[in-house]
C-alpha positions in Angstrom: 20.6 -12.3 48.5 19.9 -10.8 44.9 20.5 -13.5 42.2 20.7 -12.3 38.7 19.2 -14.7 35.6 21.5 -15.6 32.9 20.5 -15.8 29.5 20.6 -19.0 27.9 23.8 -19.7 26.5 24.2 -18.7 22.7 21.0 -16.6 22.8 22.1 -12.9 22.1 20.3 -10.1 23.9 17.7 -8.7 22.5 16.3 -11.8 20.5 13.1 -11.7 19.0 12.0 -15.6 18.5 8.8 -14.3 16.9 10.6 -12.0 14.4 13.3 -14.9 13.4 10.3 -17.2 13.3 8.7 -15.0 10.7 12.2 -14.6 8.5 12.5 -18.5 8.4 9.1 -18.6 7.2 10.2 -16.5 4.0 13.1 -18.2 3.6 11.5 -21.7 3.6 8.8 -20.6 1.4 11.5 -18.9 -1.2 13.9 -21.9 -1.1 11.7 -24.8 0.0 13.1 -27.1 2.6 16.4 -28.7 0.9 17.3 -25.4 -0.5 17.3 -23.4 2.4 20.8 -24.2 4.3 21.3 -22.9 8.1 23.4 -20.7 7.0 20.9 -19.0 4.7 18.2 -19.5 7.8 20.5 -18.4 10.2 21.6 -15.0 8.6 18.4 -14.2 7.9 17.0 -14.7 11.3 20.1 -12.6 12.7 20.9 -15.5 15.0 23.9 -18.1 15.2 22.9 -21.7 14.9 23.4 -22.2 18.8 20.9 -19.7 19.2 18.4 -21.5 16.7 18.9 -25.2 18.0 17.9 -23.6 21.7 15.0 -21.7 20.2 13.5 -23.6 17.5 15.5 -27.0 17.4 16.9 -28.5 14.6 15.8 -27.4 10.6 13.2 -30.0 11.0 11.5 -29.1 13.8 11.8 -25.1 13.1 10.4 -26.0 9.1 7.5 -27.5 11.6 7.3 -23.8 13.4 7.3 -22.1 10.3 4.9 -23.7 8.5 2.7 -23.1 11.7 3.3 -19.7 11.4 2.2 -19.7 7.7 -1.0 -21.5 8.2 -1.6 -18.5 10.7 -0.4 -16.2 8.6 -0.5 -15.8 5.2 -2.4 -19.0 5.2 -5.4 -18.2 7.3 -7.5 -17.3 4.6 -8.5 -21.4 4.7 -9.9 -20.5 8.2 -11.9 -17.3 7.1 -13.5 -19.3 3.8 -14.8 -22.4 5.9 -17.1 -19.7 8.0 -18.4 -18.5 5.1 -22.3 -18.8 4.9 -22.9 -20.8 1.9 -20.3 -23.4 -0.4 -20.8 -21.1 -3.0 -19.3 -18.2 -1.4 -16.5 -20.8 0.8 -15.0 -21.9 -2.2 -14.5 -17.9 -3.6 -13.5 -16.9 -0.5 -10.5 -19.9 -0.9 -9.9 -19.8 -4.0 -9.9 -15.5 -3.4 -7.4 -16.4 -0.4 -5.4 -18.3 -2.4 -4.6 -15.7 -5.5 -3.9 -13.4 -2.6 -1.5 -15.3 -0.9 0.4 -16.4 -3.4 0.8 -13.0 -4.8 1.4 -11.0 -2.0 3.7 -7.8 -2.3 6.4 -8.2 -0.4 6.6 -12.3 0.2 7.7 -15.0 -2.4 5.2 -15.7 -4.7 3.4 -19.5 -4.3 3.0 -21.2 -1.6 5.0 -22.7 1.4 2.4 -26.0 1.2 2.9 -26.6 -2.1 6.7 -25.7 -2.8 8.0 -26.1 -0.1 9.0 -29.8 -0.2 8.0 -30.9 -3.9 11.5 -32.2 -4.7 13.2 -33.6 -2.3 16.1 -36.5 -1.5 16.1 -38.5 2.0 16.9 -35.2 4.1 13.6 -33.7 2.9 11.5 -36.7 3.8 9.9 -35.5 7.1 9.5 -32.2 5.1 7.6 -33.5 2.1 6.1 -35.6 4.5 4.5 -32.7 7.1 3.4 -30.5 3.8 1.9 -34.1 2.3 -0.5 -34.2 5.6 -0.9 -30.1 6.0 -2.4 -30.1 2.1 -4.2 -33.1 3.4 -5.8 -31.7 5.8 -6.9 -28.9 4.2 -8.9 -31.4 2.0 -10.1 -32.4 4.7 -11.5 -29.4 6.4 -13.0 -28.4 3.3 -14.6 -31.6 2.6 -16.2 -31.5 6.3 -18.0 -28.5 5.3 -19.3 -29.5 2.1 -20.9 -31.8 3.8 -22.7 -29.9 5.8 -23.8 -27.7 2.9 -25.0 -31.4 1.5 -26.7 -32.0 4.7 -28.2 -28.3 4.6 -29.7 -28.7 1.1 -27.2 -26.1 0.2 -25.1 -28.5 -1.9 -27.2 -31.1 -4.2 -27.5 -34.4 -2.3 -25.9 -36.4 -5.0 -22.5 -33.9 -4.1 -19.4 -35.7 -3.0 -18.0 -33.5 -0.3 -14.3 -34.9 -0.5 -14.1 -35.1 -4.6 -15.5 -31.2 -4.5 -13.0 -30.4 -1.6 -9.8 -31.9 -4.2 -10.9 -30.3 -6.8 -10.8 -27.0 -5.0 -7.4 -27.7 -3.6 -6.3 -28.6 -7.1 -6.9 -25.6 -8.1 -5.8 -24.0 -5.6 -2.1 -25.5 -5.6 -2.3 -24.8 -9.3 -2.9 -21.4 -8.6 0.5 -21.2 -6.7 2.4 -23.1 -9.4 1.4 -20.6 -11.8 2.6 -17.9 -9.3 5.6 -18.7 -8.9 6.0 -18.8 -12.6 4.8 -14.9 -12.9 1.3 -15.2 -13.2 -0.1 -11.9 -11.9 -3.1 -11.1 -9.3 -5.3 -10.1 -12.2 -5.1 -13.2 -14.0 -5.2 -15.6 -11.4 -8.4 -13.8 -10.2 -9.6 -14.9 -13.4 -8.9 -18.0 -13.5 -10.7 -18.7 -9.7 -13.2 -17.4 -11.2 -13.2 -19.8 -14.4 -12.9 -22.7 -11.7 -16.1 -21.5 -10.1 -18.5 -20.2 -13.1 -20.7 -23.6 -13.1 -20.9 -24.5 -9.4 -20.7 -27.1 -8.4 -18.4 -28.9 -11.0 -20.3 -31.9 -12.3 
């Protein structure tokens, strides 16, 4: 006997979870968490909210998805600068990533990390809370491999690894402020490299 599968319920043919994953990712990052409603999600995903509760689950956990999808994305320059060869050259290649991703052509300027959640009343909690431990861990990563530059001699031995590590992502998140306020490419280049022109800081 042939059976025939049946979509889920709600889930239009021809759905692309990938594509609507990617639209929620600009809306969040335009709007931040509180100010994007699931009506503004929903239309520009092209899906009804039965549709998105199936897929994604509820704006919490799909804010979760999408700032995945941003730290593999637009995002992944952290990645690429912690295999550079030397600190030197890791904390260009960040600070580099960072001026690019925040001024991308096409995407809101700044940064889903940083903006996404700055503001926000008791329904933006687990929000501010997620980007609070993604920033965090980006500290993180970065102070893991200043220490082994430290360990490698490539770092002075008197270096703390986590204070250099904040200091980057200090910048860094001011780098997005300053995007979103119309800061351009060019001058954000600059100031990178202003940050790194005596490195390390001391």
């Amino acid at each position: 006997m042939e059976t025939h599968r049946r979509a889920p319920v709600g889930r239009p043919r021809g759905f692309d979870a990938d594509e609507a994953l990617e639209r929620a990712v600009h809306v969040f990052w335009e709007q931040g968490y509180e100010g994007a409603s699931l009506t503004d999600l929903t239309s520009a995903m092209g899906i009804t909210r039965t549709s998105m509760y199936a897929a994604f689950g509820n704006k919490e956990e799909l804010f979760r998805k999408a700032l995945e999808r941003y730290s593999e994305g637009p995002a992944a320059y952290v990645g690429r600068a912690l295999r550079e060869p030397t600190a030197q050259r890791v904390a260009t290649a960040f600070l580099d990533g960072s001026v690019r991703a925040t001024t991308r052509p096409g995407c809101p300027a700044g940064c889903l990390g940083v903006q996404g959640s700055l503001a926000a009343g008791e329904s933006g909690h687990a929000a501010r809370d997620a980007l609070v431990a993604w920033r965090d861990e980006g500290v993180a990563r970065l102070g893991e491999r200043f220490a082994r530059a430290v360990d490698e001699g490539d770092l002075p031995s008197g270096t703390d690894p986590l204070l250099l590590a904040r200091y980057l992502m200090t910048v860094a998140n001011g780098i997005a402020v300053q995007a979103v306020g119309g800061a351009s490419s060019d001058e954000l280049h600059r100031v990178a490299a202003l940050a790194l022109r005596n490195w390390p800081p001391r």
